[in-house]
C-alpha positions in Angstrom: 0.0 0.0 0.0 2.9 2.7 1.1 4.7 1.9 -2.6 1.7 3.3 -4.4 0.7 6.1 -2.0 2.2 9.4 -3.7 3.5 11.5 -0.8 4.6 14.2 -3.3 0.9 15.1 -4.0 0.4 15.6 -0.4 3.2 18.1 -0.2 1.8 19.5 -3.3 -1.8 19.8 -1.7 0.0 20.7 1.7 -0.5 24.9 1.7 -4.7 24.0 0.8 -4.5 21.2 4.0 -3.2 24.4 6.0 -5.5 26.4 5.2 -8.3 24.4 5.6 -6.3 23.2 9.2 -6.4 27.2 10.0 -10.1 27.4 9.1 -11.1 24.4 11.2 -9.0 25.7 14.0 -10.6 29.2 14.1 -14.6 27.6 13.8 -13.7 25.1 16.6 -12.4 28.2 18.9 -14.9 30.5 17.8 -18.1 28.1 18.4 -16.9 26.6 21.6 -16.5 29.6 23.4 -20.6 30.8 21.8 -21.4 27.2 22.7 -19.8 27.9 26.5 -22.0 30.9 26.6 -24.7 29.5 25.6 -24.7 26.5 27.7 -24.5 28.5 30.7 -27.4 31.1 29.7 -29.5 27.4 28.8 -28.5 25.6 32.2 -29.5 28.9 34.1 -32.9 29.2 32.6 -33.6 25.6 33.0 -32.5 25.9 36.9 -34.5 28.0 37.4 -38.1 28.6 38.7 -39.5 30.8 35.8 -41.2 28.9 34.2 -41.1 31.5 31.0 -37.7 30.7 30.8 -37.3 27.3 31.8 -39.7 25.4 29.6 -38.1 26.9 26.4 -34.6 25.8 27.9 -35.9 23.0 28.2 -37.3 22.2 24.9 -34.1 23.9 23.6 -31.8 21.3 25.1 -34.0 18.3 24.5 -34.5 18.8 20.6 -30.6 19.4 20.0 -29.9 16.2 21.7 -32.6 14.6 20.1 -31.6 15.2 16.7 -28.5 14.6 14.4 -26.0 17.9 13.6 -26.4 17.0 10.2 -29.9 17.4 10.2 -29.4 20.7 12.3 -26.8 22.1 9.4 -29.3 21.4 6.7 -32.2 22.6 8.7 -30.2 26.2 9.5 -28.8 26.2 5.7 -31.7 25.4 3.9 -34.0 26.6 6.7 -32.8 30.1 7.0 -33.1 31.6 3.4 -36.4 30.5 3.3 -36.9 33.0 6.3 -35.9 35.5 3.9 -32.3 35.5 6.5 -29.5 35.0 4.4 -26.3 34.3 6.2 -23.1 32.5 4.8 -22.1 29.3 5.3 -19.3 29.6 7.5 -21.7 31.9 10.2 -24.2 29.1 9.6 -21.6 26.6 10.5 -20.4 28.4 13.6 -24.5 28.7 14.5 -25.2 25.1 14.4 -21.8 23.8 16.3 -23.1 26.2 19.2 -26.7 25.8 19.5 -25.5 21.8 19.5 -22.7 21.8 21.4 -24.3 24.6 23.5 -26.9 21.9 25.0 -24.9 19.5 25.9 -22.5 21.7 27.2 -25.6 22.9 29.6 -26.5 19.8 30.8 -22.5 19.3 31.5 -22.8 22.4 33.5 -26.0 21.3 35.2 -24.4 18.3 36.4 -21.6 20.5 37.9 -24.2 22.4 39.6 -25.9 19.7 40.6 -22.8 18.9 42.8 -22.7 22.0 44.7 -23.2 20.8 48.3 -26.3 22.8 49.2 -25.0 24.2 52.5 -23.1 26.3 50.0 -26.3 27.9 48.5 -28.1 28.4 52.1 -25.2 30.4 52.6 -25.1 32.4 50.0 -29.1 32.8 50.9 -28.4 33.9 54.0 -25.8 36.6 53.4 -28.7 38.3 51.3 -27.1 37.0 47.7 -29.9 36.8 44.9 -30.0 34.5 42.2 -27.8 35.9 39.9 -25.5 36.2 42.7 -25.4 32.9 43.8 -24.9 31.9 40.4 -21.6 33.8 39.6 -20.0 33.9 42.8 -20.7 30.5 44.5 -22.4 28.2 42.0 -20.7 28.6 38.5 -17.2 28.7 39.7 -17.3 25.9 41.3 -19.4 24.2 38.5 -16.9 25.1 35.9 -14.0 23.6 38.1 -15.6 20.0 38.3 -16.5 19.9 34.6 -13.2 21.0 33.3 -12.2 17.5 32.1 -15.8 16.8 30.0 -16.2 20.3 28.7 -12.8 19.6 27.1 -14.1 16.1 25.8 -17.0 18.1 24.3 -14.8 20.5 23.0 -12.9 17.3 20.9 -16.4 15.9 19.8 -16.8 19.6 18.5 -13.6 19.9 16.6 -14.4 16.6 14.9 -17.8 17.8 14.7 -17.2 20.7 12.1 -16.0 18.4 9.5 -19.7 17.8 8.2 -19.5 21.9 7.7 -17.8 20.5 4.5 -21.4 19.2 3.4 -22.3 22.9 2.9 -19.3 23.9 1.1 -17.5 25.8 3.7 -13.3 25.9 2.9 -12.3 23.5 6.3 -9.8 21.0 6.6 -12.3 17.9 5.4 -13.3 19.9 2.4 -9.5 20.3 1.4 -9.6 16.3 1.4 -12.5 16.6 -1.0 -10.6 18.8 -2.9 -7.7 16.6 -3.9 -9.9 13.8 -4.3 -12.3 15.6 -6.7 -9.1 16.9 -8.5 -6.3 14.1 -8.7 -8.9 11.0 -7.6 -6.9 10.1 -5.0 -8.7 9.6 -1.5 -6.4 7.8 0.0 -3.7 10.4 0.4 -6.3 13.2 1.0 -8.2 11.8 3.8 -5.1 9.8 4.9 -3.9 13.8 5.5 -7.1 14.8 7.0 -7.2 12.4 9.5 -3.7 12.9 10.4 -4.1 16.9 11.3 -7.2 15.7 13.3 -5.4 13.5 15.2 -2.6 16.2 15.9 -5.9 18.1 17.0 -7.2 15.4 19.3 -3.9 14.6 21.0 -3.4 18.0 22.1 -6.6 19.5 23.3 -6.4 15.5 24.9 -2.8 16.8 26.6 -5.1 19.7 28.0 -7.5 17.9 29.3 -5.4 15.3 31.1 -3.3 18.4 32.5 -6.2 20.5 33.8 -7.5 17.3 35.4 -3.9 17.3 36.7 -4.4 20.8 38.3 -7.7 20.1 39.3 -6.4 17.0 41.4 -3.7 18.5 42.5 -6.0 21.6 43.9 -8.7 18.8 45.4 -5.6 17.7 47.5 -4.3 20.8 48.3 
């Protein structure tokens, strides 16, 4: 197999690969930190006891999980412009990795909440805190600290996520793979490449995950 894969098409391909590696990078930053946000606006509203918010959280979170991010790409791609909202395929992109990574990302969240002793929040109930309060000084940053580790794991599922963004034509690192295929017919080298820079992907934000567990330990036993 190695004597007939061309390794000097790869090189010749390489500066597209980058740049499709550059565009995947920047999508994967830019929707997990809307899809951090947004999980935490989702967990708070499904927390809490207003019902106006809460039901829609709800529904919100239970849809997304319910349904494939394919379908959610086509639905916001095809879906939009019939809306008369026309918005390019790379915003649409970033819009469906966060509305799908954002409610799992809240339920993430809401398990890290869930494991706030409650002595914590009759204290902060006590000392005259409200809500919002409670949330950002006692709740949240604790949260946040115990789900580190999965919220990284997420982040991973995301990155790998965004190559179906190639179905709607936007320039990532999978669609450079279709590229050289469509052009030289040669899938083996091109998706051989893609799933190389994805690993080099995985392995690091995996390196970051198993050192902020590291901290996080460490901090527990401190």
């Amino acid at each position: 197999m190695l004597a007939d894969f061309n390794f000097r098409v790869i090189l010749e391909y390489l500066p597209l690969f980058l740049t499709g590696l550059r565009s995947t990078f920047l999508i994967s930053i830019v929707s997990i930190g809307l899809a951090i946000a947004t999980g935490i606006i989702a967990c708070a509203c499904r927390i809490s006891g207003i019902r106006l918010i809460k039901y829609p959280a709800i529904a919100y979170i239970e849809i997304v999980r319910s349904t494939p991010l394919l379908v959610q790409i086509y639905f916001l791609y095809f879906g939009l412009p019939t809306l008369g909202i026309r918005v390019p395929e790379i915003q649409t992109g970033i819009l469906a990795l966060m509305l799908n990574s954002g409610a799992y990302i809240a339920e993430i969240i809401r398990a890290g909440i869930n494991s706030v002793e409650p002595g914590q929040i009759e204290a902060g109930v006590s000392s005259g805190l409200n809500y919002i309060q409670r949330m950002r000084f006692i709740i949240l940053p604790q949260a946040l600290g115990v789900t580190v580790p999965p919220l990284l794991g997420q982040a991973i599922v995301l990155v790998k996520d965004s190559a179906l963004l190639s179905l709607i034509s936007v320039a990532e690192l999978t669609r450079a793979g279709q590229t050289l295929t469509s052009e030289r017919f040669m899938p083996s080298e091109a998706f051989f490449t893609v799933a190389f820079f994805y690993m080099c992907i995985y392995f690091c934000l995996k390196a970051l995950a198993d050192w902020s567990q590291r901290k996080l330990i460490f901090r527990e036993a401190y």
